[in-house]
Structures are given as structure tokens and as C-alpha cells.
C-alpha positions as CSV (number, residue, x, y, z in Angstrom):
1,X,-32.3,23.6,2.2
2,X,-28.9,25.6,2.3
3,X,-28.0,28.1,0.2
4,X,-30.6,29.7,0.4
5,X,-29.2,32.9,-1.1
6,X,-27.8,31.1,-3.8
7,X,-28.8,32.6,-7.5
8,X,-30.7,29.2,-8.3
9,X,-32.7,29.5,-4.6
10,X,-35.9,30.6,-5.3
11,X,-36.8,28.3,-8.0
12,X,-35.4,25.5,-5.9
13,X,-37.6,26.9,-3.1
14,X,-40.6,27.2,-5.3
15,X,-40.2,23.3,-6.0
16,X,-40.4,22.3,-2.8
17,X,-43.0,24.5,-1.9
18,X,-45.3,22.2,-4.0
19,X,-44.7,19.0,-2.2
20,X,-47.7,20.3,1.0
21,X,-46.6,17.3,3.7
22,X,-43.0,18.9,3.1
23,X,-42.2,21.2,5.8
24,X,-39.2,23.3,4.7
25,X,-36.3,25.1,6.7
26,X,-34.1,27.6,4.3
27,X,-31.0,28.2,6.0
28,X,-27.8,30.4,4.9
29,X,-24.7,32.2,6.0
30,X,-25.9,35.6,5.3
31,X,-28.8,36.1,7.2
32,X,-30.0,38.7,4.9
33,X,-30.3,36.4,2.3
34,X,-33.2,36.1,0.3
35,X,-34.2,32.8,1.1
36,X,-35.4,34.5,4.6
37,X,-37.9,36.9,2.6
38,X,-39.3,33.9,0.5
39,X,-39.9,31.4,3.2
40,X,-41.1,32.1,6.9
41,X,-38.5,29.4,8.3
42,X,-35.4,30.5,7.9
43,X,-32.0,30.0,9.9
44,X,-28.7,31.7,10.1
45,X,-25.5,29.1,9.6
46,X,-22.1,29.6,9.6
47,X,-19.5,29.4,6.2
48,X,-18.8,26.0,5.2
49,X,-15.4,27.0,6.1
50,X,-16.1,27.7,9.3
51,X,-14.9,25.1,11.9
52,X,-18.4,25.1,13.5
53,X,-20.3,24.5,10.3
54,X,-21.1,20.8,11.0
55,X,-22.1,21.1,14.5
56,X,-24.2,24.3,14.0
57,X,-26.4,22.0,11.2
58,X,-26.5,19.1,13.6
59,X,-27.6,21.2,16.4
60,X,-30.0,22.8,14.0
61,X,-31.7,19.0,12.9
62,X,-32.0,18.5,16.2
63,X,-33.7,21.5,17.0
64,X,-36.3,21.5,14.0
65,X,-36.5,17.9,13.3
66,X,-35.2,17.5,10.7
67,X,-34.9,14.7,8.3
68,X,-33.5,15.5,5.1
69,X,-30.4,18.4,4.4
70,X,-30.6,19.5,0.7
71,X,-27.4,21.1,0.2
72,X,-27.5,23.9,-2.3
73,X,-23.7,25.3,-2.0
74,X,-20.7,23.2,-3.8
75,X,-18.6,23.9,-0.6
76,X,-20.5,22.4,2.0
77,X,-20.6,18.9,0.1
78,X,-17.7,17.4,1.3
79,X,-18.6,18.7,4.8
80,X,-21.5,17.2,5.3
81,X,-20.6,13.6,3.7
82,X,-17.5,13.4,5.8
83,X,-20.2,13.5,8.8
84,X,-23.2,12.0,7.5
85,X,-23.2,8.9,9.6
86,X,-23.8,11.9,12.7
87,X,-26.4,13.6,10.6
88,X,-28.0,9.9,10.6
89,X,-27.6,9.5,14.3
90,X,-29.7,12.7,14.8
91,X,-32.1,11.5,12.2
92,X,-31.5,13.3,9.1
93,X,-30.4,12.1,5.7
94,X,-28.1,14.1,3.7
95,X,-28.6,14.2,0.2
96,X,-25.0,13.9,-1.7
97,X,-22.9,11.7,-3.1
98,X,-20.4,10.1,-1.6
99,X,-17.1,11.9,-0.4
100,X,-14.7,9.6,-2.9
101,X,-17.2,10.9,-5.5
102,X,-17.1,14.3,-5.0
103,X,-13.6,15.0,-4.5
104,X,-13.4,13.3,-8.2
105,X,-16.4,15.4,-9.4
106,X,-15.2,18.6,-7.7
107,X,-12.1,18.8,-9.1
108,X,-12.0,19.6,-13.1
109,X,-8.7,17.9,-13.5
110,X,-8.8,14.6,-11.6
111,X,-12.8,14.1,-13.0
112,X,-11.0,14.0,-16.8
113,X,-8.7,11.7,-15.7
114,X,-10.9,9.6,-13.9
115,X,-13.0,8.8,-16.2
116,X,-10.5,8.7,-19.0
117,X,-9.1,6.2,-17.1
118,X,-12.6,4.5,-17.3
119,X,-13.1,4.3,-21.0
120,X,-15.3,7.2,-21.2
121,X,-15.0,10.0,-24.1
122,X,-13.5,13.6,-22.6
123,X,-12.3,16.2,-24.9
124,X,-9.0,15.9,-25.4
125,X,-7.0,17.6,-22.4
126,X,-3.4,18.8,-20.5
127,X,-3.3,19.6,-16.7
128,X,-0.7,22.6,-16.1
129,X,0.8,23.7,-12.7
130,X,3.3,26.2,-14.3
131,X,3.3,28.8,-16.9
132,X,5.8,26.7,-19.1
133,X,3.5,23.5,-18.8
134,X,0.5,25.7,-19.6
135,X,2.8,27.3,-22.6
136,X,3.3,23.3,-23.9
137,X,-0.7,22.3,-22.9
138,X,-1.9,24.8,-25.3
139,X,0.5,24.3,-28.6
140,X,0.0,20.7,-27.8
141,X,-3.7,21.1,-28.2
142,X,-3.2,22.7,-31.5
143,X,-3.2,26.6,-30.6
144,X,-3.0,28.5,-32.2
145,X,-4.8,26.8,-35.4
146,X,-7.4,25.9,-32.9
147,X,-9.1,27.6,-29.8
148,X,-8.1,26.3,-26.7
149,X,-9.6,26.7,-23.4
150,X,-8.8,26.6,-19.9
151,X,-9.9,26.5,-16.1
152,X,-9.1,26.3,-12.9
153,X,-9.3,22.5,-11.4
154,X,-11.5,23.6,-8.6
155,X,-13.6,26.9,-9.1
156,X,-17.3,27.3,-8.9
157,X,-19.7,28.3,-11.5
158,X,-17.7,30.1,-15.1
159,X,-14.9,31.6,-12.3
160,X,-11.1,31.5,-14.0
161,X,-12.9,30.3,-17.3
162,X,-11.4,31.7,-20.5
163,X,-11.1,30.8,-24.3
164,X,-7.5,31.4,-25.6
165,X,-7.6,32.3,-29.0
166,X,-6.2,34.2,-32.1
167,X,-9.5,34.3,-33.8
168,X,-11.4,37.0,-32.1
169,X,-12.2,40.4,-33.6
170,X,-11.2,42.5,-30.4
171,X,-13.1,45.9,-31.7
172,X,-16.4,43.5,-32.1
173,X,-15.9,42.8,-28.5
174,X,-15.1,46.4,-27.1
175,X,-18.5,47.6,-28.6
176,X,-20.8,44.7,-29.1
177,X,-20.6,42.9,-26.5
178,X,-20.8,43.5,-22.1
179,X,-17.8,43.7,-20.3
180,X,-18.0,39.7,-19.7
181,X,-16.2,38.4,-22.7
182,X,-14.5,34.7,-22.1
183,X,-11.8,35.4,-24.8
184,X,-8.0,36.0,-24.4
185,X,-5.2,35.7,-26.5
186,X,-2.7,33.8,-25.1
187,X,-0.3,36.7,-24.4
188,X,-2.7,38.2,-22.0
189,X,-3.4,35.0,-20.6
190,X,0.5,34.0,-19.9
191,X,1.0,37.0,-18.5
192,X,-2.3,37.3,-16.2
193,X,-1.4,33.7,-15.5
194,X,2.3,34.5,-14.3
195,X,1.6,37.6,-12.4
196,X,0.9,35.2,-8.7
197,X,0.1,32.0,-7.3
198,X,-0.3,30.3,-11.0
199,X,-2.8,27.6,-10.2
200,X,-3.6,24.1,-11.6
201,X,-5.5,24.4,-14.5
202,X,-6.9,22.0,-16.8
203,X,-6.2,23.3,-20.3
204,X,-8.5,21.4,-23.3
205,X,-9.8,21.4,-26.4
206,X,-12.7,23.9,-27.0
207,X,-15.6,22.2,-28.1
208,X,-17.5,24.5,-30.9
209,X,-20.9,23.0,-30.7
210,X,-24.2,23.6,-28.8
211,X,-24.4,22.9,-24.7
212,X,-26.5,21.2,-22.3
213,X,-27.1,21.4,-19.1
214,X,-28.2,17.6,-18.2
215,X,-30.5,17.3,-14.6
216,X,-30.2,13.9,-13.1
217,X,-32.0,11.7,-10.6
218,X,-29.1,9.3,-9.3
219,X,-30.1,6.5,-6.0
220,X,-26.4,5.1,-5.7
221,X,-25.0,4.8,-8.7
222,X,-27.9,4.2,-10.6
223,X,-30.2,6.7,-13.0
224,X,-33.7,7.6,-11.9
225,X,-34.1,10.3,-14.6
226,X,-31.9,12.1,-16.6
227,X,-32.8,15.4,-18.9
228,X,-30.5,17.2,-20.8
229,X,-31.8,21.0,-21.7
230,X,-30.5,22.7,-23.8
231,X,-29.0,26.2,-23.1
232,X,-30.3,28.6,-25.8
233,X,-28.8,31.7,-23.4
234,X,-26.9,32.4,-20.6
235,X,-26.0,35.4,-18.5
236,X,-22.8,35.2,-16.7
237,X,-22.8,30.8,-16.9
238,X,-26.6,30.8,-16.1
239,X,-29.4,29.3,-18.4
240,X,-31.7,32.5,-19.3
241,X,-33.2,30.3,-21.8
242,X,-33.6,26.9,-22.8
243,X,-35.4,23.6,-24.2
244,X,-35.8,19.9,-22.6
245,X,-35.0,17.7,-25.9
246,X,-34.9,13.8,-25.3
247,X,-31.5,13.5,-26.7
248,X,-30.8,9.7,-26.4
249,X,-26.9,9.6,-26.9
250,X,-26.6,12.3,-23.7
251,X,-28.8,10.1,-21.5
252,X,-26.5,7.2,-22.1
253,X,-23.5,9.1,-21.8
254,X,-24.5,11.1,-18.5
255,X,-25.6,7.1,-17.4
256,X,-22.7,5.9,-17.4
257,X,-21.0,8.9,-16.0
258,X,-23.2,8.6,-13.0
259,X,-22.4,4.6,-12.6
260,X,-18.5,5.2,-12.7
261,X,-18.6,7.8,-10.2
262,X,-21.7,6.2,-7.9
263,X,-23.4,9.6,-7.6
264,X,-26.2,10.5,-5.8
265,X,-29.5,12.5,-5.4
266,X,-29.9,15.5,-7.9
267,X,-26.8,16.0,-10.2
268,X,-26.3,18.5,-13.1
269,X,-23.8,17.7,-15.9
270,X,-22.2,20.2,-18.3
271,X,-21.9,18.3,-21.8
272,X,-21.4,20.0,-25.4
273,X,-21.0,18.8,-28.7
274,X,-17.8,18.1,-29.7
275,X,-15.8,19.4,-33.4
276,X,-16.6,15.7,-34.5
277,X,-19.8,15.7,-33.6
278,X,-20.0,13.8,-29.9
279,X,-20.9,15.1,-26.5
280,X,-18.4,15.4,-24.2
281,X,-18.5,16.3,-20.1
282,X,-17.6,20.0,-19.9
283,X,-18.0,19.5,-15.7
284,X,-20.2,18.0,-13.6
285,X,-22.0,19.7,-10.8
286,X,-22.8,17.4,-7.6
287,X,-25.9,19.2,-6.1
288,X,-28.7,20.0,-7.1
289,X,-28.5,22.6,-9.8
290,X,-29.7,26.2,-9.9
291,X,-31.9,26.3,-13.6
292,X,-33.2,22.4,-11.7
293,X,-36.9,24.4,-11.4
294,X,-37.2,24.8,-15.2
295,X,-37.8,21.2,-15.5
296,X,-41.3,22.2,-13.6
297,X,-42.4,23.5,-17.3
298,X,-41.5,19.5,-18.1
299,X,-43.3,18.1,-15.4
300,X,-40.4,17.1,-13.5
301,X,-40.5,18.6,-10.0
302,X,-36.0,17.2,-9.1
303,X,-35.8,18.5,-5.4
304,X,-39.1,17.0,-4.1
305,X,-37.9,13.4,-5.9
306,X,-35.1,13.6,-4.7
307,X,-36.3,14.2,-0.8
308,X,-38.9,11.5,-1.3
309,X,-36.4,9.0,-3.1
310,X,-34.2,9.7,0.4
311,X,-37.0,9.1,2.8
312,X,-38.6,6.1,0.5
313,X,-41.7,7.4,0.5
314,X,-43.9,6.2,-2.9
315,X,-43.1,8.4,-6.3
316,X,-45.9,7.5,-8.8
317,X,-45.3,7.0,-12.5
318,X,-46.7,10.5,-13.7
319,X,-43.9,12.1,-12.1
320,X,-41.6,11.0,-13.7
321,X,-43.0,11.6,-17.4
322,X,-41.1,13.9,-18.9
323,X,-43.0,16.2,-21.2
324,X,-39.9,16.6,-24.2
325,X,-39.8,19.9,-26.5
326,X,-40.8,22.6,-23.6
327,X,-39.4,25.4,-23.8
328,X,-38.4,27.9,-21.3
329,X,-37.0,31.8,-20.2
330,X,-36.0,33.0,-17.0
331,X,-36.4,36.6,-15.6
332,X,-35.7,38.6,-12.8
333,X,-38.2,39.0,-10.1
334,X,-38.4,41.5,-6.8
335,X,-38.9,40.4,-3.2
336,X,-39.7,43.3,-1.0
337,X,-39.0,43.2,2.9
């Protein structure tokens, strides 16, 4: 498991942990991550960036044995499918989609217009590369009547996200809310926008209604299991608090998502309901996602289907039976060292 500092780490540790006959390796850039203080294997790799990343994981299969790589870090995806056939070779599966699919899913922009292109509902949407294009992308999406919101086309977690809007009480944000707030008016947001490198951004509707985070089971293309939760609370883009509700017209949706783009292993998908009432694909995350271990509470145990699906070793019926209406909260917990 990389990533093993990652904010989702511990829970996707804890999963794994349950699995006995699994025999886990938690590995990470920083090797005072705290993966090393909740696992007694750990192993120091370099950035995904690094030109030696590959061969440092290769050499590191070989050297433990190992059979399956579950990539926890967004960046490393596309790394590691570009060389799975040499992970193969050395006798270890790596569980992601393939690289086609993820430089879709990976990339805000070119996901909406893929599956657009596809026939399948996303909110309505502009892609701007200069300030004058993001000027036209907002008015055309009916700012500043409506809310609009925008992104970068490749960022990780809620980095670069902001609501553009003329509807915000500014004093109700200075002193009732953290220093976190997603809202801008568009002013600001022009102006931060054309003060460097303005980036490609995709710039769509905003889409009023309540979220889900949607965990997925994928085996090529087709859906194992798919669970949308829905996020009662976040903190900085992360469920805090949340409720597994067997909502049939997600399931279908995030289905068909999954076919398009022939995903694989554990997938998360960002969905929220629409002004007119549908869900609609906020993002899509290609990994196994951080709040995955909440679906525990449901009886769904994601990362140790997932390994299992990848070596085809026998899943039984009970685990996939999803126990619907649990509800959960996270909280912070110490590791000391």
C-alpha cells in the first residue's frame, strides 16, 4: 500500500489489517510518515515524480514478494500503469485502471467532455485557458443570477476550488465561519486568476443540492458494488460524517460511468444533486478513496475485495451485503512513536 501518509491511510490500513492471510507492506515518500508507526513493515520510496519511482517499487516487489501494489496517491497512477506489464513480470498486479482511463478521469475538463460526448448527463460546463474566456464561461453560465463554480482541470482533493458568487453575506463569513471559505466574487477571482500562469480551468454550473461520495468495486469495466454515502460534513473536502443510502438512480448512473471509461479496482465518484433534481459527476477519483473504511460500519471491507478480486481468490456472498442506512463520524486519533 502507498501513501501511506496519506489523510485516508489509517483507515485504509485498518481494512486490510482484517484480511489475516494478507501480509501488508506500507510504503511512502516521507519516511516519517505515519503509516511506519501503524504497521511494522514499512518502506521508504521515492516521489512519484521522481525518475526512479518505478524501478525503486519494482526492486521493492522483488525484494518482499510482492503480489498486489494498492496505490493510495493520485500521482503515482499513471506511473505505475504505463509499467504494469513489468510489475507483472516480477509478479505483482497493480490495481488501477487503465492509463487511457485515467488520463480521462484525472483530468476535470477532458472527463466532462468525454463523457458528454458519451450521452451521459454533466452539469452544464465551459473550459477556460484565459481570463477573457473565463470572463465569457461564467456570464454564459448565467452569473451573476446564478452561482457559478470553478476548478482547475488537474488538481487533487478541493485544491483551486471556488464558488463565484454575488450572493454571499461577506461579514457572515469573516465571523462565522473558519478561514476556509470556497466563495469569491468574481472580481477577486479575475484578478487572483490574472495575477500568473492562469491555468485551464473548467468553469460550471454549481449544483445546489446534497453530495455523495459513491465507493465502487469495478473488474474491467464492469460494477462489483457500488455505494454512494452521503456526506453530512466535511472538513477541508473530507467526509467527517456521513450515511450509506441505497440510492438506485446513483448506482445506475456511477454504472454507466464506470463502463464508458472501463475502470478498475476501487473507485470513488463525486456526484450531487443537480437545481433540477438529477445527479451529476462532480469528479471522479481513480484509487481507492480515503473515507473507503467507513463502508466497514456497512459491512463492506473495499481494499481487501479489491486485492482478492486481483489475485481471484473466492469472495463469498456475505461480503458483499451491504447493510443500507448506517450511519457514521470520523475523529481524530493519536499515534505515539
Amino acid at each position: 500500500m502507498t501513501g501511506g501518509g496519506a489523510p485516508g491511510a489509517a483507515g485504509i490500513l485498518k481494512c486490510l489489517q482484517a484480511e489475516r492471510s494478507f501480509h501488508i507492506t506500507v510504503a511512502d515518500a516521507n519516511p516519517g510518515a505515519v503509516g511506519r508507526y501503524l504497521h511494522k513493515d514499512f518502506e521508504a520510496i521515492p516521489f512519484a515524480a521522481d525518475p526512479g519511482f518505478v524501478d525503486a517499487v519494482l526492486s521493492l516487489c522483488r525484494k518482499k514478494n510482492i503480489h498486489v501494489i494498492l496505490p493510495l496517491v493520485t500521482r503515482e497512477l499513471i506511473h505505475l500503469s504505463q509499467h504494469s506489464k513489468e510489475f507483472e513480470l516480477a509478479g505483482a498486479k497493480v490495481l488501477v485502471s487503465p492509463t487511457a482511463s485515467l488520463e480521462i478521469a484525472n483530468n476535470k475538463s477532458r472527463l466532462y467532455e468525454f463523457l458528454q460526448w458519451r450521452g451521459i448527463p454533466v452539469p452544464e460546463f465551459r473550459v477556460a485557458e484565459t481570463p477573457d474566456q473565463f470572463k465569457t464561461a461564467v456570464e454564459g453560465l448565467g452569473y451573476p443570477a446564478k452561482q457559478v463554480c470553478f476548478k482547475p482541470s488537474v488538481s487533487n482533493g478541493s485544491r483551486g476550488f471556488r464558488i463565484v458568487s454575488e450572493q454571499m453575506n461577506e461579514l457572515d463569513l469573516l465571523f462565522n465561519h473558519k478561514p476556509d471559505s470556497t466563495y469569491l466574487r468574481f472580481q477577486d477571482a479575475l484578478r487572483i486568476l490574472s495575477s500568473g500562469a492562469f491555468p485551464e480551468l473548467l468553469v460550471s454550473e454549481y449544483l445546489p443540492g446534497e453530495e455523495y461520495s459513491v465507493d465502487c468495486l469495478a473488474n474491467q469495466g464492469e460494477s462489483i458494488l457500488i455505494i454512494p454515502r452521503l456526506r453530512k460534513r466535511m472538513i477541508n473536502g473530507i467526509s467527517v460524517e456521513g450515511e450509506f443510502i441505497k440510492e438506485d438512480t446513483i448506482i445506475s448512473y456511477c454504472s454507466k460511468i464506470i463502463k464508458e471509461l472501463q475502470l478498475h479496482g476501487n473507485i470513488g465518484i463525486q456526484v450531487k444533486r443537480s437545481e433540477k433534481g438529477s445527479f451529476l459527476i462532480l469528479e471522479i477519483n481513480p484509487r481507492v478513496q480515503g473515507t473507503i473504511s467507513a463502508a466497514l460500519g456497512a459491512g463492506i471491507n473495499f481494499p481487501a475485495l479489491a486485492v482478492k478480486q486481483e489475485l481471484g481468490l473466492p469472495i463469498s456472498p456475505i461480503e458483499l451485503e451491504v447493510r443500507w442506512g448506517v450511519k457514521f463520524s470520523r475523529y481524530w486519533e493519536e499515534v505515539f512513536y
